[in-house]
N, C-alpha and C positions, 0 to 999 in steps of 0.2 A: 481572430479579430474580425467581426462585424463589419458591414460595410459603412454604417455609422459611425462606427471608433475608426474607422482608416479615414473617413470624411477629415473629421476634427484632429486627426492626429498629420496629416497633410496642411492644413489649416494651420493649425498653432507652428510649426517648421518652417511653413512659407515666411511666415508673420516674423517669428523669431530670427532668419535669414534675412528680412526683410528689414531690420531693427539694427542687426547685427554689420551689414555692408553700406548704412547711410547713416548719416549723422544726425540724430534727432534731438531736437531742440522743443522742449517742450512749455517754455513758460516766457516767449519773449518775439513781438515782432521789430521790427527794423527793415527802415529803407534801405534800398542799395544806391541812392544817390543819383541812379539815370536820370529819373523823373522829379520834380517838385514836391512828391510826396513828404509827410510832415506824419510822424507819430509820438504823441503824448501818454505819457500813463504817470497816474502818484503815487501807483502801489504792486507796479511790475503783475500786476491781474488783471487788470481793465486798461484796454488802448483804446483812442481816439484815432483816428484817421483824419488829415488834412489836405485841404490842398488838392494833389495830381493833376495833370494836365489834363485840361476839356476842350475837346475837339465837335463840335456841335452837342448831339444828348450822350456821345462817350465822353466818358470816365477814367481815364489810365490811373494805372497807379503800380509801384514799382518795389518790392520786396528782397533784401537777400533773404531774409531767412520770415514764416508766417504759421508760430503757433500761437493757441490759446489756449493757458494752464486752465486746469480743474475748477469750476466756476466762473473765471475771468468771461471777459468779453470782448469784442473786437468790433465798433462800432465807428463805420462810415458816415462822416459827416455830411452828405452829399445834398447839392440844390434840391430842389421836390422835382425839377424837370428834366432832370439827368434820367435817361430809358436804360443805359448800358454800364454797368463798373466794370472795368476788365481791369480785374490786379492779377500778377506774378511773381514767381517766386524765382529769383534766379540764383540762388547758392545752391549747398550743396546737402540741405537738411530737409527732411520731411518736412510738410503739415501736419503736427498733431493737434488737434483742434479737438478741447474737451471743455467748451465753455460756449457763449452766445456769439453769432455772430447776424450785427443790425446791421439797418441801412435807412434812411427817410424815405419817402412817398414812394414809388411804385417802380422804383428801378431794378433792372436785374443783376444779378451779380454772378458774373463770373472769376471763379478762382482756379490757376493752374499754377502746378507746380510738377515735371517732370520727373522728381524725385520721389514723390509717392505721396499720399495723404490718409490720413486716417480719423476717422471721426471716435471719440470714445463716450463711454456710454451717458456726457453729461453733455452733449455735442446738441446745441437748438439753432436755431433759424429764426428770425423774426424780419423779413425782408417783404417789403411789397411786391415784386417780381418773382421774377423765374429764378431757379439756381441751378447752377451749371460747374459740376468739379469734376479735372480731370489731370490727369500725368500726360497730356500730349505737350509738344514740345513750342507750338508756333499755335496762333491765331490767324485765322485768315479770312481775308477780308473781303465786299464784293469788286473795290476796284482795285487788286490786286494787291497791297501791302499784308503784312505780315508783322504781329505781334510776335516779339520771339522771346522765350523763357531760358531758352540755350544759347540766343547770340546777341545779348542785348547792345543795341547800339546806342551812341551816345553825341546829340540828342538821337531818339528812335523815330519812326517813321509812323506816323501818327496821321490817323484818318476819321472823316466824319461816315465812312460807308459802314452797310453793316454786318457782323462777322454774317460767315458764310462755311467753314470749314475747321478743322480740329487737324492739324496735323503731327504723327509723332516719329521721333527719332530711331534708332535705332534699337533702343530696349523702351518695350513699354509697360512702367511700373505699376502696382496694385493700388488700388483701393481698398479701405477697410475701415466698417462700418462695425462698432462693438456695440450693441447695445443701445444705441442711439434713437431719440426721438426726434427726427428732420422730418417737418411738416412746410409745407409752403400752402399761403391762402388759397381761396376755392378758383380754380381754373386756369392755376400757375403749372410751370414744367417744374419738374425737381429730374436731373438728368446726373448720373456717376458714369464718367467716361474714361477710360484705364483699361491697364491689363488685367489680373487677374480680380475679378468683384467679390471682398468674401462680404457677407452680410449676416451678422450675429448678433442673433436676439439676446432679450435678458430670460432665458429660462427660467431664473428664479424667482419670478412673480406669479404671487398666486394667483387663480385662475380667474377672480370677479376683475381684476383690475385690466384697464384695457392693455393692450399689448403693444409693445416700442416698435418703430421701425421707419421705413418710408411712405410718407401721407403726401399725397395730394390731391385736396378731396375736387371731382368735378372737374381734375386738368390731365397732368400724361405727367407720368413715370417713366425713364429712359432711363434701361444700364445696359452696356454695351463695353464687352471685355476683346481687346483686340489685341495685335502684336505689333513687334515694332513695326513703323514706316510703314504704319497706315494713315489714310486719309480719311474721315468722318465728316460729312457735308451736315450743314445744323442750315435748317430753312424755317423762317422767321412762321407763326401761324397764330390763331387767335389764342389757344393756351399758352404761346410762351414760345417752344421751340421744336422741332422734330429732327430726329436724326437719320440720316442716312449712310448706308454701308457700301457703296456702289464702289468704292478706291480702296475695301479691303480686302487683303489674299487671305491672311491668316487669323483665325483668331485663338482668344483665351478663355479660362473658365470663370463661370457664375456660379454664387454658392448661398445658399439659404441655410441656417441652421439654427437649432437652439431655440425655438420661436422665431422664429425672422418676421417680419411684416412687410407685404408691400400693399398698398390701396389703394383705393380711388372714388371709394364711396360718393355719393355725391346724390343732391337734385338728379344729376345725370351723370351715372360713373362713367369715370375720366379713364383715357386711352392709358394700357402699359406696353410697353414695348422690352421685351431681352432678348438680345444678341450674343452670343458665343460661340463658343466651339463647345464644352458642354456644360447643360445648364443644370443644377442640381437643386431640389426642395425636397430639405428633410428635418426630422425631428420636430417635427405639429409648426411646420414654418407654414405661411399660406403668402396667396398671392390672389387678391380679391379685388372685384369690382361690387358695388352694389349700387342700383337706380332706385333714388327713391322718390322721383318726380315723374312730372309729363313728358320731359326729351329722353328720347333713345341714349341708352350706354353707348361709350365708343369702343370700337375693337381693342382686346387685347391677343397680341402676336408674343408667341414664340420662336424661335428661330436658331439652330444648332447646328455646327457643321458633322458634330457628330455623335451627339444623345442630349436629350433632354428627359430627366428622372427625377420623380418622385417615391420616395423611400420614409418609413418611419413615421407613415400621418403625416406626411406633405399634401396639402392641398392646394388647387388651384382651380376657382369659381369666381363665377358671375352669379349675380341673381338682381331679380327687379321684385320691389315691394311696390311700385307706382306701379301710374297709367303708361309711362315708357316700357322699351323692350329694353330686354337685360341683354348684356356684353355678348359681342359674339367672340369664342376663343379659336384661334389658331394655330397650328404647332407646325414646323416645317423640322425636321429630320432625317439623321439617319437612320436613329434606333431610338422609341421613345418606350422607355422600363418605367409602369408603374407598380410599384413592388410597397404592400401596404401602405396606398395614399388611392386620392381622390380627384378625378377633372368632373367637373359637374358646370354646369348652365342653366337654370331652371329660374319658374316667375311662380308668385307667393301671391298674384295679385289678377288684374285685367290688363295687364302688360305682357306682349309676347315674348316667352323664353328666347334665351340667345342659343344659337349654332354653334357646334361645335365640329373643326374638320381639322385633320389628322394627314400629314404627306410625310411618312417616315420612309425613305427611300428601301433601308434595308429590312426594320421592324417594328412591330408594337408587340408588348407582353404586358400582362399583366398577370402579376401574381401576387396570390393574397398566402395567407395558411392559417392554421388551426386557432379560430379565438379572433381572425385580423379577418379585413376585407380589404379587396383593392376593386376600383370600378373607375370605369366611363361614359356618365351619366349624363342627360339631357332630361329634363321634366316638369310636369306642371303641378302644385299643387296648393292651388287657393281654393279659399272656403267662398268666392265671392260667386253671384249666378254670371256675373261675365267674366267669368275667370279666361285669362290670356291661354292662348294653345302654346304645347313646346316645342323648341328651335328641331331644328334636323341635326341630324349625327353623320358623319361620314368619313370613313377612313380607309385609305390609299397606301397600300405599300406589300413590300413581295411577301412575308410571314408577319401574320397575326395569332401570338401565344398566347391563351388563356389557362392558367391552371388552378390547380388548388384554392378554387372559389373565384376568382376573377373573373369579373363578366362587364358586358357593354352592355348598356341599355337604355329605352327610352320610355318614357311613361307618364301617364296623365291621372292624379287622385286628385280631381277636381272635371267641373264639367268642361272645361278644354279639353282638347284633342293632342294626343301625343304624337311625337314627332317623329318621323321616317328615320329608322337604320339605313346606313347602306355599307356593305364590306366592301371592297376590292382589293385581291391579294393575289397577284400575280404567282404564288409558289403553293404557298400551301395558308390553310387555316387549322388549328389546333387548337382543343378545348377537352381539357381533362382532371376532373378529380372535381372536389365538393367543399363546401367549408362550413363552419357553425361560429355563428357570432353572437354570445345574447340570447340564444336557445333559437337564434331566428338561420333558418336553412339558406345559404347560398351556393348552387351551382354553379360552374365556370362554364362560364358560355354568353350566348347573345339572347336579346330578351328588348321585346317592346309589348305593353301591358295598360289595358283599364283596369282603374280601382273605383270608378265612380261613372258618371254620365258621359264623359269623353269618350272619346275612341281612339284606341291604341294605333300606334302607328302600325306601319309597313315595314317588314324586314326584309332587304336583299340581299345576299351572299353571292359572290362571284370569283369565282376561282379552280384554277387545275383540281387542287385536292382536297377534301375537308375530311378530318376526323374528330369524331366523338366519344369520346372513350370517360371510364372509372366516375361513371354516374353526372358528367355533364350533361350540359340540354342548349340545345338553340329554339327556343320559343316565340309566336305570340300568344299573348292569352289577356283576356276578360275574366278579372276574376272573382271572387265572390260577392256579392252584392251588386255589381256595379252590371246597369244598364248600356254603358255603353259598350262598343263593338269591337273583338279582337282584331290584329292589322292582318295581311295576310303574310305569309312567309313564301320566298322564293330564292333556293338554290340552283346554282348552275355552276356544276363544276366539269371541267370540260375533258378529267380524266379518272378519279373516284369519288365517291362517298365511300368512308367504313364508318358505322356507328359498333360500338363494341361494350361487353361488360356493364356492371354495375357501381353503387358507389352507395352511401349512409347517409341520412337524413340527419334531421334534428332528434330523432324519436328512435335512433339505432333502427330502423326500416332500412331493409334494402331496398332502394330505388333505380330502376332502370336509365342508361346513356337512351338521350331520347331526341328526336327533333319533334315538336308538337304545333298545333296550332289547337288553343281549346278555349273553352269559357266555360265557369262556374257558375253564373249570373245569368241574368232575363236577357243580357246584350249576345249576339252571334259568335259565334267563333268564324274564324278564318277560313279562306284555302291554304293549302301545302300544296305547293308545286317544286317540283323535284325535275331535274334534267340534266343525265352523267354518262358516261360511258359505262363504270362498272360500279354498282350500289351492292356493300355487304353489311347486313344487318346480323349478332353472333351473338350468343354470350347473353342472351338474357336481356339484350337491348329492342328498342320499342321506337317505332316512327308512327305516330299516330293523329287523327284529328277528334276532336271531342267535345259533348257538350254534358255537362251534367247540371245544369240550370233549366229555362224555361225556354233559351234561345235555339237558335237551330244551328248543326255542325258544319261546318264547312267540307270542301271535298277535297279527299287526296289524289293528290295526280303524279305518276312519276313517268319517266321518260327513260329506259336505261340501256345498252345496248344489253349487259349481265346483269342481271337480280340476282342475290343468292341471298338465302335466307336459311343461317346454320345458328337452330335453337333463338329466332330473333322472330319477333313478332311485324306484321303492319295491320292495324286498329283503325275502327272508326265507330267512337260508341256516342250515342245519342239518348239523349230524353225527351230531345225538342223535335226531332225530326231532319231530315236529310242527313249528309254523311255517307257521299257514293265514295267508292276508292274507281281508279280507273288505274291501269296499269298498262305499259306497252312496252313491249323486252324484244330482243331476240333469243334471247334462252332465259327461264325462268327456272329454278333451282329453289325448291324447299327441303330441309334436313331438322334433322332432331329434335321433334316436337314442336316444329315452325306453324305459322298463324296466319293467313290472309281474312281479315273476321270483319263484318260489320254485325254490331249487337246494336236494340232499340229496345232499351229497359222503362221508355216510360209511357206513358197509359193512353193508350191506344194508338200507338208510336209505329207505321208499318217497317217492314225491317228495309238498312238500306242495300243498295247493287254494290257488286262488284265485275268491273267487266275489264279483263284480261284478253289481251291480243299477244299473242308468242309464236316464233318459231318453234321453241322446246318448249314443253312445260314437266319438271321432276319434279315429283312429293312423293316423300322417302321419311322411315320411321315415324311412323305418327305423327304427319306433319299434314296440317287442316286449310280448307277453304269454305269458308261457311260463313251466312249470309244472314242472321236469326233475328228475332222479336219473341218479346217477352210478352207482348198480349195482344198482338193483332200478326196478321199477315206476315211470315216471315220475306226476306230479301228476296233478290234474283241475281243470279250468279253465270253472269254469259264469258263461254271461252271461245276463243277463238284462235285455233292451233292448230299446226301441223303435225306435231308426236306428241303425244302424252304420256308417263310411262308414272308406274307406281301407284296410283290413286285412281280413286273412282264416286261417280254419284254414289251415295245412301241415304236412307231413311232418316239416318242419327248417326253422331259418331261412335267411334269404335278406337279397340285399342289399333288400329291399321291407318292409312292415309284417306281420308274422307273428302266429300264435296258434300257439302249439306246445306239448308236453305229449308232450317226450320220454324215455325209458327207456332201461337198456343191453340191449343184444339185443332191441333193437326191441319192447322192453315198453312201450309208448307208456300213456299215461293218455291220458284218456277229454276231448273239448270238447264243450261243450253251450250249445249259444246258441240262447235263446227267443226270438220275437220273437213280435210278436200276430198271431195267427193270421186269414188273407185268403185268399176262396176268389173267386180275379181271376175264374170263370164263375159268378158269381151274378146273377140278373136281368140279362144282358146281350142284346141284340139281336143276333144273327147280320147279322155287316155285309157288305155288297158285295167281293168278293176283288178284282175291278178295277174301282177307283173311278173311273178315267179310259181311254176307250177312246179312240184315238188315231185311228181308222178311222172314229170316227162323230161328230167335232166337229162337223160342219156334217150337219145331217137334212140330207135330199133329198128335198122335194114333201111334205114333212109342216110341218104347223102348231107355231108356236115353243112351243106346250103338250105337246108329245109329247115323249118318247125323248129325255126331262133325270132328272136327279137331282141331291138336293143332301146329303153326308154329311158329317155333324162327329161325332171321334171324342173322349174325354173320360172326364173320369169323372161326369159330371153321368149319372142315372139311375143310380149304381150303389148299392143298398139295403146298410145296415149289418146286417151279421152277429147274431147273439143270443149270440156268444162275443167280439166282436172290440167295442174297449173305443169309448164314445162319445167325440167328437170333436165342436168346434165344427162343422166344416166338412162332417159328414156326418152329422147326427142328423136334416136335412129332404132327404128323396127329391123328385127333380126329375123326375114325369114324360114320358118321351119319346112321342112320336109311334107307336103302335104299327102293325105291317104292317097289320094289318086296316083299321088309318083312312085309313092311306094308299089300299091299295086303293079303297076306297069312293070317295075322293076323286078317284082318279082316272078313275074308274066315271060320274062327276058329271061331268067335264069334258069326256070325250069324248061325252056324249049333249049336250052344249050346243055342241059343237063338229058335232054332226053335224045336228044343227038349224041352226045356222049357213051348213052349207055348204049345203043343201037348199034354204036360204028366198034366192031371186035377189035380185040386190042391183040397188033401185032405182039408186041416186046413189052411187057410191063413192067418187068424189073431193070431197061434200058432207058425207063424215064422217070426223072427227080420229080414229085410233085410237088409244088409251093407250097412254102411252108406257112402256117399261121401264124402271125404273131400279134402279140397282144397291143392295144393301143396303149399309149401311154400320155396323149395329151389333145389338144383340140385346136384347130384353129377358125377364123374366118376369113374364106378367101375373097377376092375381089367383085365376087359377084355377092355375096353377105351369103353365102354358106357355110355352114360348119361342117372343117372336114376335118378328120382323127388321124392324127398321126403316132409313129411309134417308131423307135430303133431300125434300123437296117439287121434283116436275120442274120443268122449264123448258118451257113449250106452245113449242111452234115450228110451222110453219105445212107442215112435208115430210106426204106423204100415205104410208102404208104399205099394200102391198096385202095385209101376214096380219093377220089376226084379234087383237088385243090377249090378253096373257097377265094372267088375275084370281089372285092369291094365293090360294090356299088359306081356309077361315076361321078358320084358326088362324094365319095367316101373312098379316099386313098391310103392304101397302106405304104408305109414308106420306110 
């Protein structure tokens, strides 16, 4: 089951439970006697109302039981100067109301009944005031009394102040609106206050005629779904009435379905306000403002303590045709799911778009699929020369889900300017996969764009994490024909970027996962600015900037402590000119036919820079940096590193790792790669050319202290430069054994060796000579000498007839 058949199948249960445990009465009103109330009728369809007690401009009046059969009517006889009816219901039967209910000159009418009410779908309004139905249980007033529907007293406590408050009992019961067309005049409240709000349209009208629901054109829409023993404050305003939640814990759900309608159209569209716990719009229900004058729309709010969704072609828009600005929307949540439907804000005229801002505490998703879209859209597109600019877009919360074509966006196809994205998403951002609607291509992701003279907004992204994955795109762009100027793009994610894989177009094209700033058109492209900890681009995916019109490219700039680049590209291709990339890493990492490229394919277009600053720089497997022009001077490509490994300048590329910065007619641009600068003969010791003579392993008649050497080659002894930067591993010089000490030393051995052989040897075979043993390791002692150590011998008892070999005393055997 769908999540639209569990809607309606919840829905009809509720209703049927709801039908089932209260007593419904459907074709008969009657006083309860508290009050003076007087009700007439000749044909048990049409009632008169009389009478009720008047208390200044209120109106009481006192019902046990208050329906109105199928056509019937229910008409208030009231003075023209009465402002307030306040009637109740105190039995123990619903309102079902499927018939008219009037009132004379411009009073408002409220109806409660604690027991539930329900409008059915022949349910009208014809009152000069505001209307107000609800299942709370008391009225309350500003000097303190109380209208009570649960404890009526007899006479009741009856005030000329004016209400102030809604309060309900312990259970608080539904509303339900089938099909109904409840309209109130231009700049009245129409307010549904109750537990659970369902509101159902008449689906089964064809599509030219207009659509049934809640109208009030140019005033405020109020539904507000609460639980029991809440408090609802109503503050008196120039529409009629506003509601406040400020005395409620708990609430209930709101439900749109079937075509639902709520409106406000107007000279100046009129405020809506929903309240719940969660609010639903589905199945082509909407929920619209439209300005078609010179004053501004008023806000509409949403508000959820724990999802607000639209599913199934649910819409929810504003838009302005005047010289006013169109509604700004608002959503407060925990999770707002739009899953095939639509939020949109946009002006059609020289009226500025309305704002749209999003504070979902835990998430936004939007997902669309195959054939469907879902979006959240801000934009401009009149044909007028003063066409209004669009509202700004901004959404707040810790995960922001895009999939399967869902994308946010802002855009101007008109000469107004489009209006700023801005993300923040405390966890992560997520945008993956592609959709085809109508042969027309939509990406999941984020997008602000010119189609005309305007200039696209600004996108900002802020977040730990962002992934781009299965051919989504976070873009601005200018796009074909259109003059005006891409916005820029800037991410900041404060622990990765991975952009990844590909994904299918409208034309079965594989299309690269991309983050882009470009333009088509005579108007600019953007900058991309980029700034993360660890940036992985893989799989055939592409960050690039671009121009393929007459405008000039913006520049890429990323910021990352890790770049790696496995089989992913970074671009910057031009027709119009500029389009530097700059890059600054501590390890820069290219793999499997990876791309640092700027190309300049148009006519006389010099190629542009790329200038790279890194601790590491790897390019591995055919993995390129290259700088070109197709008919003037190619780019310049400056590095600046400390290791390079894999790659190297050439001419042209090759099947190998290349650096290239080529031109036409052999106009090459210029490569420049710094590294720190090492002068390999500084402080070195002129070492032995042959270290090992093959002709003189074994002396002949000389002593095992002669005609040896022992050399080890290294970088220990080699002193750090006064340009060449410090290093752990080379800020302490290890001095070596200089020739002079050697000599001296060897100056010392042989006068003890020649005393040796001079002085006749009493007893030869009555003295052990030391033995040799082999070194087996090195140290540095306290004075930063290197002295060799090895095992302690083994005495053995063999006699040797040369003279024992003494270490140096620098050089200790041990």
């Amino acid at each position: 089951m769908n999540k639209h058949n569990y809607l309606l199948s919840i829905a009809g249960l509720m209703h049927l439970c709801f039908l089932a445990k209260t007593n419904v009465t459907q074709a008969q009103i009657a006083s309860d006697g508290t009050l003076s109330t007087q009700v007439q009728t000749t044909n048990n369809l049409d009632f008169n109302i009389n009478n009720g007690n008047r208390i200044g401009g209120n109106l009481f009046h006192s019902f046990r039981e208050f329906s109105v059969p199928t056509g019937g009517s229910a008409y208030f006889a009231n003075d023209l100067d009465v402002k307030n009816i306040i009637s109740r219901v105190t039995g123990t039967s619903i309102s079902n109301i499927d018939g008219l209910l009037r009132t004379n000159g411009s009073a408002n009418l409220f109806l409660i009944n604690p027991n539930g009410i329900i409008f059915g779908a022949n349910a009208k309004l014809n009152i000069g005031g505001s209307f107000v139905a609800s299942t709370a249980s008391h009225l309350l007033f500003a000097d303190g009394t109380q209208f009570s529907a649960t404890n009526p007293q007899t006479p009741p406590l009856l005030t000329v102040s004016v209400p102030i408050g809604l309060q309900f009992g312990q259970t608080a019961k539904p509303i339900q609106i089938e099909g109904s067309n409840l309209q109130v005049l231009p700049g009245r409240t129409l307010a549904m206050l109750g537990g659970d709000v369902l509101i159902k349209g008449d689906g089964q009208k064809p599509p030219e005629q207009p659509i049934d629901g809640l109208i009030a054109p140019e005033g405020r829409i109020e539904l507000g779904s609460v639980a029991g023993n809440s408090l609802v404050s109503l503050t008196p305003i120039a529409e009629g009435w506003s509601l406040g939640y400020e005395g409620v814990q708990n609430f209930q759900d709101i439900r749109l379905f079937q075509a639902a309608l709520i409106s406000t159209d107007g000279e100046s569209s009129g405020a809506i306000q929903l309240r719940g716990r969660r609010i639903a719009i589905a199945d082509n229900s909407r929920v619209r403002g439209v300005t078609l004058g010179e004053k501004p729309g008023q806000p509409v709010a949403l508000e959820a303590s724990e999802s607000v969704e639209l599913s199934n072609f649910g819409f929810l828009t504003t838009l302005t045709a005047g010289t006013g600005s169109a509604s700004d929307i608002t959503i407060e949540t925990k999770r707002l799911i739009v899953e095939v439907g639509v939020i949109e804000t946009s002006t059609a005229s020289s009226g500025r778009g309305g704002s749209l801002t999003v504070n979902a505490s835990e998430s936004v998703e939007v997902l669309a699929r195959s054939g469907f879209f879902a979006s959240l859209s801000v934009r401009t597109f009149s044909l007028e020369k003063n066409a209004g600019d669009a509202g700004t877009l901004q959404i707040s919360t810790r995960r922001l889900i895009l999939r399967d074509g869902g994308h946010i966006s802002t855009s101007t196809l008109s000469e107004g300017n489009g209006g700023i994205l801005r993300i923040d998403a405390s966890e992560f951002v997520e945008a993956s996969g592609r959709s085809v609607v109508n042969r027309i291509d939509f990406p999941s992701g984020l997008l602000t764009q010119s189609r005309n003279a305007g200039n696209g907004g600004n996108l900002i992204v802020n977040t730990p994490r962002l992934v781009v994955q299965g051919g989504a795109s976070i873009s601005v762009a200018s796009l074909d024909g259109s003059a005006g100027q891409a916005g820029r793009l800037n991410i900041n994610a404060s622990d990765s970027i991975t952009v990844t894989g590909t994904g299918f177009n409208a034309k079965g094209e594989v299309v690269p996962s991309s983050l882009l700033a470009e333009s088509q058109g005579s108007g600019s492209a953007g900058d991309l600015r980029i700034n993360t900890r660890t940036f992985t681009i893989r799989d055939r995916a592409e960050v690039s900037v671009s121009n393929t019109g007459s405008g000039t490219t913006g520049d890429l700039q990323i910021t990352a402590n890790n770049l790696l680049l496995d089989q992913g590209k970074l671009a910057a291709e031009t027709t119009g000119g500029q389009g530097n990339i700059n890059l600054h890493s501590d390890n820069l990492i290219l793999r499997r036919g990876s791309q640092i490229t700027t190309n300049a394919t148009g006519t006389n277009i010099t190629g542009s820079n790329i200038t790279i600053n890194t601790d590491v720089l790897a390019a591995l497997e055919n993995s390129d940096i290259s700088a070109n022009s197709r008919d003037a001077r190619g780019g310049n490509v400056t590095i600046n590193s400390s290791a390079i490994f894999g790659t190297q300048l050439r001419d042209e590329n090759t099947p190998f790792s290349d650096i290239t910065a080529t031109g036409a007619n052999s106009q090459s641009g210029t490569v420049q790669i710094n590294t720190p600068d090492v002068d390999p003969s500084s402080g070195l010791i002129e070492l032995p050319v042959n270290l090992v003579d093959f002709t003189r392993l074994i002396a002949q008649g000389c002593l095992a202290n002669q005609g040896n050497s022992f050399t080890i080659t290294g970088r220990g002894g080699l002193p750090p430069l006064p340009n060449e930067p410090l290093r752990a591993n080379n800020t302490v010089s290890v001095n070596w054994v200089t020739g002079d000490a050697i000599a001296q030393r060897s100056a010392s051995r042989n006068r003890s060796s020649s005393e040796t052989i001079s002085t006749p040897i009493q007893n030869p075979k009555s003295e052990i000579p030391n033995q040799i043993v082999e070194a087996t390791g090195w140290i540095i002692n306290n004075k930063g000498q290197m002295e060799l150590i090895a095992s302690a011998p083994t005495p053995t008892s063999n006699d040797f007839w040369f003279a024992p070999l003494s270490c140096p005393e620098t050089v200790e055997a041990r």
